[in-house]
Each structure stands twice: as structure tokens, then as C-alpha cells.
C-alpha positions as CSV (number, residue, x, y, z in Angstrom):
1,X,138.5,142.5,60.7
2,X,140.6,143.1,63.8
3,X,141.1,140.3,66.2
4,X,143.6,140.1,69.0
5,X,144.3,135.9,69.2
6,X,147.2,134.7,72.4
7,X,149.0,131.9,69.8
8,X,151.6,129.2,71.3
9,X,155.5,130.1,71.3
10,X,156.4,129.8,67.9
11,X,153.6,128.5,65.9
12,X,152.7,131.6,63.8
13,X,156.5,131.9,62.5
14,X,156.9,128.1,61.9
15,X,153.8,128.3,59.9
16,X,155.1,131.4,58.5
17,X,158.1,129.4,57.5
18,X,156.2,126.4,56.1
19,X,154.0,128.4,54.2
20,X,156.3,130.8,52.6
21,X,153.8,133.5,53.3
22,X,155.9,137.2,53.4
23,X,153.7,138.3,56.5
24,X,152.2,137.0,59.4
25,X,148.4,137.9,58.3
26,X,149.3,135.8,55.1
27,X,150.5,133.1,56.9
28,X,147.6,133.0,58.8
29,X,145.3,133.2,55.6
30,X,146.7,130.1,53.9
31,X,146.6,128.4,56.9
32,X,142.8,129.2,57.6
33,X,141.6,128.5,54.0
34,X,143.8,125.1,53.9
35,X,142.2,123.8,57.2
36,X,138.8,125.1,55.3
37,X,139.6,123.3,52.5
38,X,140.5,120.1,53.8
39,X,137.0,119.8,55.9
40,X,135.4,120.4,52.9
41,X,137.1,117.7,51.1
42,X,136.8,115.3,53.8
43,X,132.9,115.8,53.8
44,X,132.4,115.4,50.4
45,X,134.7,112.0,50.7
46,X,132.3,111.2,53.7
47,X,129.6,111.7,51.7
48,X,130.2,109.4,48.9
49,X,129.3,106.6,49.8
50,X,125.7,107.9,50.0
51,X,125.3,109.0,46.9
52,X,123.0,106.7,44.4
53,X,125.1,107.0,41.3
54,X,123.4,103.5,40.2
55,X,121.0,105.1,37.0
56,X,121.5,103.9,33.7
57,X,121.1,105.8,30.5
58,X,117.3,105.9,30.5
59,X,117.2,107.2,33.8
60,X,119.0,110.2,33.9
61,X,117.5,111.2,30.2
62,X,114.0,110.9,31.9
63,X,115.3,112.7,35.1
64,X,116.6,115.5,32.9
65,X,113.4,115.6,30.6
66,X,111.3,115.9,34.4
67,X,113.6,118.9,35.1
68,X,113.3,120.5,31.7
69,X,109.5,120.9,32.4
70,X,109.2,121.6,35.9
């Protein structure tokens, strides 16, 4: 996809540079799916502590015994 995008001074050859990336699209890319990446990661941090990872043994075999049914 085509997208015309007015970027700071700079910014798109520094993260060229940082990246390593041999062209501007690239750079771009790796930047894009790092950001992605790290949103992700900090939701499913986020998210942790609501999780009920509490079940003992007999639990999760009758949980998975439920699911094998249904």
C-alpha cells in the first residue's frame, strides 16, 4: 500500500541507521512491527496478574475431561 507520511528531519535515516535496514521501506517495517510487538508484550504483562493460575492437579484433569466431551 502507498501512503505519502511528512516524517521529522532525520528520523527515518537515524532509524535507518539503528536498524541496519538496506532501505527506507525496511526501516520502516522493523520499526512498525517492533512498536507492534512491544504493545503486545506489554498487554499480555498487564494481563498477568489477572489470570487464575491457582488449580491444582485435579482441577485442570477435570477441566480437560469437561472439554473433551463438550
Amino acid at each position: 500500500m502507498r501512503t505519502t507520511v511528512d516524517l521529522p528531519e532525520g528520523l527515518l535515516d537515524e532509524v535507518q541507521a539503528v536498524t541496519r535496514a538496506s532501505t527506507r521501506r525496511e526501516a520502516l517495517v522493523i520499526a512498525l512491527e517492533d512498536y507492534l510487538r512491544r504493545q503486545k508484550l506489554r498487554a499480555v504483562i498487564s494481563a498477568a496478574g489477572d489470570l487464575d493460575l491457582d488449580m491444582d492437579v485435579r482441577a485442570l484433569r477435570s477441566a480437560d475431561r469437561r472439554r473433551s466431551r463438550g
